[in-house]
C-alpha positions as CSV (number, residue, x, y, z in Angstrom):
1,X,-128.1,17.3,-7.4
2,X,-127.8,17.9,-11.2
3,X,-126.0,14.4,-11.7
4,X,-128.6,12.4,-9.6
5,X,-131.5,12.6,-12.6
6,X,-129.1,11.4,-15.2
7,X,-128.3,8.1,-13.2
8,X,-130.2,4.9,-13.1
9,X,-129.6,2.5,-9.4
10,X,-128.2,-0.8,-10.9
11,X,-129.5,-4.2,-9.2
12,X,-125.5,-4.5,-8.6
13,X,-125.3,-1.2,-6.4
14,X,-127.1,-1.9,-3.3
15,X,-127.8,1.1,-0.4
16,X,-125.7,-0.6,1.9
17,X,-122.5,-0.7,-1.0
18,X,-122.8,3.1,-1.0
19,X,-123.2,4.1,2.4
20,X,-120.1,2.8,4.1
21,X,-116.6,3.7,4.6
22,X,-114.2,4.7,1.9
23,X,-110.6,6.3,1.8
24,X,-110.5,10.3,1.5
25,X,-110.1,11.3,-1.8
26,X,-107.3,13.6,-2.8
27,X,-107.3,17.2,-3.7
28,X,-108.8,17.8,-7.1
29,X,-106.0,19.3,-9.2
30,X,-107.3,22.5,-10.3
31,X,-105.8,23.2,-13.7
32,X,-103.7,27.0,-13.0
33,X,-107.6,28.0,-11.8
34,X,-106.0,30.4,-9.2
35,X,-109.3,32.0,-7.8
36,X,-110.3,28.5,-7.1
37,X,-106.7,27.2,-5.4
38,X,-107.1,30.6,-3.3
39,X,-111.0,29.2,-2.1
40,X,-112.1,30.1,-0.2
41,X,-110.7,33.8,1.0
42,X,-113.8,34.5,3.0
43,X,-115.8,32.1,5.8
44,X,-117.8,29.5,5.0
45,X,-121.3,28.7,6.6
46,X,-123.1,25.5,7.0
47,X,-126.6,25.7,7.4
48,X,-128.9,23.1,9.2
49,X,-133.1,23.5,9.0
50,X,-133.4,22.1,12.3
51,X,-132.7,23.9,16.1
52,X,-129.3,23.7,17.3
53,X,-128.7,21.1,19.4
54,X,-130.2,17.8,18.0
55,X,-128.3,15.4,15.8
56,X,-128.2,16.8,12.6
57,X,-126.8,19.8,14.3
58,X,-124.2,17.9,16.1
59,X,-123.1,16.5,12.5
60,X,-122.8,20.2,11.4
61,X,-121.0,21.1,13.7
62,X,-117.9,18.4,13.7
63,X,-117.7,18.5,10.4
64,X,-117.2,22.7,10.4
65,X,-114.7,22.2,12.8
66,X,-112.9,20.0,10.4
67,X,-113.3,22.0,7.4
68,X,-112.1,25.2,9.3
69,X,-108.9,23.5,9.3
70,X,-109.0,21.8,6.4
71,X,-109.3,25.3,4.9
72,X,-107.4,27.4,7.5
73,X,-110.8,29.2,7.2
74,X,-113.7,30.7,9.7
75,X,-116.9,27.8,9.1
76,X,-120.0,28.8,11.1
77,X,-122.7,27.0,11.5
78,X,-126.5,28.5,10.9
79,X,-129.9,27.0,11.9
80,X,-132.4,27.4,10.3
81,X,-135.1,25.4,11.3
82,X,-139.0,25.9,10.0
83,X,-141.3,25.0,7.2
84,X,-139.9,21.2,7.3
85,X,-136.6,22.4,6.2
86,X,-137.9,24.8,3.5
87,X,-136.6,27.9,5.0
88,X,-132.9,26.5,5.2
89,X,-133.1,25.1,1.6
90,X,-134.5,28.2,0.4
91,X,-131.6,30.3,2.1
92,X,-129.1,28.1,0.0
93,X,-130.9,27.9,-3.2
94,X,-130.8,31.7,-3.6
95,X,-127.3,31.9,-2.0
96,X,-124.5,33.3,-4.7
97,X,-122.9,30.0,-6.2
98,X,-119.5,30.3,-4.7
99,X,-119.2,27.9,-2.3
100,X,-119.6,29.7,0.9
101,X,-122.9,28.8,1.9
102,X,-123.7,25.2,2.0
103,X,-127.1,23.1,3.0
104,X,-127.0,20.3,5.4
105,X,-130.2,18.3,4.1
106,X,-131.2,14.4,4.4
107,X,-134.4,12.7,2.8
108,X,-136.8,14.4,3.9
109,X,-135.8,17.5,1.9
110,X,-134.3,15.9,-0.6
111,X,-136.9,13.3,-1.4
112,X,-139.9,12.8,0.7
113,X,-141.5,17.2,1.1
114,X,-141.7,17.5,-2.5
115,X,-144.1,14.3,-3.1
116,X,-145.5,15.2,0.6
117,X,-146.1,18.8,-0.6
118,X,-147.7,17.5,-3.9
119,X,-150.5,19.8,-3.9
120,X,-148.4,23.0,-3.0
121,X,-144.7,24.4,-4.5
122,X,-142.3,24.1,-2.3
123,X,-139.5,27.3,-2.1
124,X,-136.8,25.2,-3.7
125,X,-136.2,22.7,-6.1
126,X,-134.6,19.4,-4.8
127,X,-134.3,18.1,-8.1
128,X,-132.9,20.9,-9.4
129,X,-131.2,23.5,-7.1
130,X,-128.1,21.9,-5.1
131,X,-124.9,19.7,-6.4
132,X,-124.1,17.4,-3.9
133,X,-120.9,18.0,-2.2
134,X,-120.2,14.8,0.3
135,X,-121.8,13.0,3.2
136,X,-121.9,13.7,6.6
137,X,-122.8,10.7,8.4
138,X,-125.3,7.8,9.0
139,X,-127.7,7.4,12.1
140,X,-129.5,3.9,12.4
141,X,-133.2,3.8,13.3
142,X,-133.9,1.7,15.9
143,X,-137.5,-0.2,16.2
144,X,-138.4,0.2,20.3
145,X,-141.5,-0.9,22.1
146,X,-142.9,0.0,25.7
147,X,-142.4,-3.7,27.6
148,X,-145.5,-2.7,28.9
149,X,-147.4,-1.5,26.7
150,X,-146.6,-4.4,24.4
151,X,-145.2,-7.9,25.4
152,X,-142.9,-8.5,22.6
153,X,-139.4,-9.4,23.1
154,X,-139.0,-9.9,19.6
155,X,-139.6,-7.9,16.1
156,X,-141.1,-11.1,14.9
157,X,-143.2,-10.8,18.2
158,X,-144.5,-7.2,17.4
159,X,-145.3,-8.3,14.0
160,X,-147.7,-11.8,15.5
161,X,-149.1,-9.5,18.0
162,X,-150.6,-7.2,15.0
163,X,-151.6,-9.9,13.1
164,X,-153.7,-11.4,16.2
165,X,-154.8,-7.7,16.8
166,X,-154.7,-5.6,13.1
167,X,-154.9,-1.9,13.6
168,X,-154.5,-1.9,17.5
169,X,-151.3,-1.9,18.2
170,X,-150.0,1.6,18.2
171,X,-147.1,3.5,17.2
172,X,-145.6,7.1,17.4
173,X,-144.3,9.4,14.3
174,X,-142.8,12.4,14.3
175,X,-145.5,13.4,11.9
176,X,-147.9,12.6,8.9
177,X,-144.7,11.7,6.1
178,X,-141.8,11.6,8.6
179,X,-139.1,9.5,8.2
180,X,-140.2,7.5,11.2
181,X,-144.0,7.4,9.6
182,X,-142.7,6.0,6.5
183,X,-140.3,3.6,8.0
184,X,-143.0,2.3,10.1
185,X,-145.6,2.0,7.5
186,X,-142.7,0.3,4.8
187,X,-141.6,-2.2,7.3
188,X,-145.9,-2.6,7.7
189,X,-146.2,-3.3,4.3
190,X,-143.4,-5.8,4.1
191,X,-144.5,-7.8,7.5
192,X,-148.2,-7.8,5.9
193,X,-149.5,-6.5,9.1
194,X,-151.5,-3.4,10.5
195,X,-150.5,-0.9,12.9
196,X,-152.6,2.4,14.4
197,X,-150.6,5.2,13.6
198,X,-150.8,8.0,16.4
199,X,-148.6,11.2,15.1
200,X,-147.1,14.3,17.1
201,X,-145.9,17.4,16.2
202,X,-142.2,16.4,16.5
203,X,-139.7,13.8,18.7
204,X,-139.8,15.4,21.9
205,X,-144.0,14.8,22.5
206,X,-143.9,11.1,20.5
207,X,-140.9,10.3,23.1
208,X,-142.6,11.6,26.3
209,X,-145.9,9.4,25.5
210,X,-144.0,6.2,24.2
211,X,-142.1,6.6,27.7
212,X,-145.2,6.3,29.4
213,X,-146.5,3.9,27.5
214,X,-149.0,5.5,26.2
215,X,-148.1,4.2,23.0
216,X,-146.8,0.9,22.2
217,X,-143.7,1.5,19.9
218,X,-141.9,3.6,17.8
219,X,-139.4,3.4,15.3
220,X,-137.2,6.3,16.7
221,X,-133.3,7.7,15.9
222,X,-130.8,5.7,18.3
223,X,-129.3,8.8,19.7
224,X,-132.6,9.4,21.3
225,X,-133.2,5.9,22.5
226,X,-130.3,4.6,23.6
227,X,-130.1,5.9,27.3
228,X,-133.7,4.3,27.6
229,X,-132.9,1.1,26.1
230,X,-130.0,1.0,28.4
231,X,-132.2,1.5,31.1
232,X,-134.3,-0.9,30.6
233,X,-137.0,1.7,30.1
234,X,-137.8,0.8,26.2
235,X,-136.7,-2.5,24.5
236,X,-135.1,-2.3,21.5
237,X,-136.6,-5.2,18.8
238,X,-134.7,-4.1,15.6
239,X,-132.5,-1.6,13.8
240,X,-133.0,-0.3,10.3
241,X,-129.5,-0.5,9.1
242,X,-128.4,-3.6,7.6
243,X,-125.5,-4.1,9.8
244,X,-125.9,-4.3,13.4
245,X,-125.5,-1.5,15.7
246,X,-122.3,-1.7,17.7
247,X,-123.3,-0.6,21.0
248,X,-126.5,-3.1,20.8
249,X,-124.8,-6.5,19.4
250,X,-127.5,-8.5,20.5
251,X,-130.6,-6.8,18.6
252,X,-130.8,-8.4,15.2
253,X,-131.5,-6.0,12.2
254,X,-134.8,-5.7,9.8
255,X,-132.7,-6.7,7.1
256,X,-131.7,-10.3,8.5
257,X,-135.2,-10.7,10.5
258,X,-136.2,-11.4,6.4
259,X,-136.5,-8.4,5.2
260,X,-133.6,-6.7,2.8
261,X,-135.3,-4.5,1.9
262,X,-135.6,-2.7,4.6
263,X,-132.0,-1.6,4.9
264,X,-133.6,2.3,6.1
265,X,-130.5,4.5,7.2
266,X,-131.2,8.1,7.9
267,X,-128.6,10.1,6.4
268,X,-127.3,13.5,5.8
269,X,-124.9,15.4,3.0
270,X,-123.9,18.8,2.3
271,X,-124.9,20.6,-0.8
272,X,-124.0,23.9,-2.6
273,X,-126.0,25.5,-5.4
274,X,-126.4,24.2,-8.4
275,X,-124.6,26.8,-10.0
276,X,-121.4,26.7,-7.8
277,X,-118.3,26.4,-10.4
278,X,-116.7,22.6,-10.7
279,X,-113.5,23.8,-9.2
280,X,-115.1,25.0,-6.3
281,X,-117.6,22.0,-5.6
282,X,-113.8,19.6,-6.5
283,X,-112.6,21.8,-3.7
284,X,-115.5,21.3,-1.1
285,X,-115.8,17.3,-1.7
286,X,-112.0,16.6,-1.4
287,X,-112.2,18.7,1.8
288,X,-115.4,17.3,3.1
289,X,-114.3,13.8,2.2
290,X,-110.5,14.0,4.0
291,X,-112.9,15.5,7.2
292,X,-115.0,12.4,7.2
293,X,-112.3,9.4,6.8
294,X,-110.8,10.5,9.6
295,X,-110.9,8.1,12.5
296,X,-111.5,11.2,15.0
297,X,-114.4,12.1,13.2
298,X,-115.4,8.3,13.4
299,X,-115.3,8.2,16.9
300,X,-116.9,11.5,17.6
301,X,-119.7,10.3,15.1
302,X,-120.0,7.0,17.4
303,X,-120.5,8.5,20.2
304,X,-123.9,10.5,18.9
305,X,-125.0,6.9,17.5
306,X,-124.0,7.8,14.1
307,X,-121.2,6.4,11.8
308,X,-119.0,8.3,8.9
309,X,-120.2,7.1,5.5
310,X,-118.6,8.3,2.3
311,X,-120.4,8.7,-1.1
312,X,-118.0,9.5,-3.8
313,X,-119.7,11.4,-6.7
314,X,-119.4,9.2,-8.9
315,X,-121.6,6.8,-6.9
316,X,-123.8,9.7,-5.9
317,X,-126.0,9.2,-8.8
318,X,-127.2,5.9,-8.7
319,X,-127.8,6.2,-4.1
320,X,-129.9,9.8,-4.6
321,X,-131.8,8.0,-7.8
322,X,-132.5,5.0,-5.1
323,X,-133.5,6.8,-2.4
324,X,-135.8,9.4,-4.5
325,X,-137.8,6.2,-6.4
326,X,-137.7,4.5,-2.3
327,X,-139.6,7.5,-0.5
328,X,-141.2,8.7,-3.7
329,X,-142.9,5.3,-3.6
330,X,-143.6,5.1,0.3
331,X,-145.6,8.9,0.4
332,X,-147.5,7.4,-2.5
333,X,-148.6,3.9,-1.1
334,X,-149.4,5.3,2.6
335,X,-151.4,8.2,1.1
336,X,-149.1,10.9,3.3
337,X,-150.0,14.5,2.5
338,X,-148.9,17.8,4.1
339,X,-151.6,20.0,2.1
């Protein structure tokens, strides 16, 4: 993200300006660049650091399907999960810069393992390694208690309840400086409570043991909570978006419980190299972008509790400058640490 260090987040450009939705861009006029125009000539690959399968995956996946005929081109999709994402960021990183092999990365490689890894180098640069090519989507967070495990119908309820009670009431992470760790500790911070934070080695363990109540809540992706809401099996107290999830009107947000800043999307982008020519990343994000404003990628996204989000470039700057300074901050204060 070469652009992202030279930009400075204005008080006028809020997280919730940037991530929303905005009209495809046209094709970037190339200039006579034929080998450009004829990009690409060969297939593309997109590839995820997580298991096929799961969310981010699922993003992947549309959005190659779209691209494939945006380019009249092969795009196949790669996982490569391990070493928090390392092993998929390192792939791309040492990938030849010509646009054919592309990263599908969110905060936590872009912002939150190098601070986490502080005491270790990390296999790639975020800073330094990847331009940013376009965004994939948004998923909202969604804050979810056990009703038995803890009697509140109400986020303002949790947050009394752990005041009465500081460092009882207990909540699930995907691990020690995981998005759902940090979220959980930030919206802490800002409630001036304290929680006991239990953390597993991934969703699928945290899930099982906040079904049973063997926790008492969780701030957890909707995709994966949804059914159980639904069901009656989890209620849901709060999202971390600052609009209101659709398919939950009635659950209020953290942002208009009185707290803005807690507007906490999880999102994901694509990235190239850092090398990759301007032609060729001009190519990719007028692609990528025409994919994404579609209202059949919309709905597709809806239905995996996510929603299309456009981030032109020039914008870019200012979010990834945000977001670095936001998660930066929240390893520091909760003293997260992978080493």
């Amino acid at each position: 993200m070469p652009d992202a260090n030279r930009c400075h987040a204005s008080a006028a450009v809020g997280r919730r300006d940037l991530l929303r939705w905005a009209p495809a861009w046209p094709l970037a006029a190339l200039g006579g660049q034929a080998w450009a125009q004829d990009f690409p000539a060969r297939p593309l690959r997109l590839v995820v650091p997580f298991p096929a399968g799961g969310p981010t995956d699922a993003l992947a996946r549309l959005a190659a399907e779209g691209l494939a005929s945006q380019f009249n081109q092969s795009v196949v999709v790669e996982n490569k999960a391990g070493a928090a994402g390392g092993i998929a960021a390192e792939f791309v990183s040492r990938a030849a810069p010509d646009g054919l092999t592309l990263l599908v990365a969110g905060q936590g490689l872009m912002f939150i393992n190098k601070p986490l890894y502080r005491n270790k180098k990390l296999s790639y640069d975020p800073d330094t390694d990847y331009a940013y090519v376009g965004m994939l989507g948004s998923f909202p967070n969604a804050v979810v208690s056990h009703p038995d495990a803890v009697p509140a119908q109400t986020i303002g309820d949790l947050f009394a309840l752990a005041r009465a009670n500081p460092g009882k009431i207990s909540y699930g992470s995907n691990g020690i400086g995981s998005l759902t760790h940090l979220t959980t500790e930030m919206m802490a911070a800002a409630a001036k409570v304290k929680f006991l934070h239990v953390p597993y080695q991934g969703a699928a363990p945290q899930m099982t043991d906040l079904l049973s109540g063997r926790i008492g809540f969780a701030v957890n992706g909707m995709q994966s909570v949804l059914p159980h809401i639904q069901q009656k099996k989890l209620r849901a107290l709060a999202v971390t978006t600052a609009t209101r999830y659709p398919e939950l009107p009635d659950v209020p947000t953290l942002v208009e419980s009185g707290f803005p800043a807690l507007d906490l999307p999880v999102w994901f982008a694509v990235y190239a190299p850092a090398a990759t020519p301007a032609p060729i990343l001009d190519r990719l994000r007028s692609a990528l972008a025409a994919v994404t404003a579609t209202p059949a990628y919309g709905s597709e996204l809806a239905k995996r509790g996510a929603i299309a989000v456009h981030v032109p470039i020039g914008s870019s700057g200012a979010l990834f400058a945000r977001e670095r300074g936001l998660w930066v901050d929240a390893v520091r204060t909760t003293g997260a640490t992978a080493d």
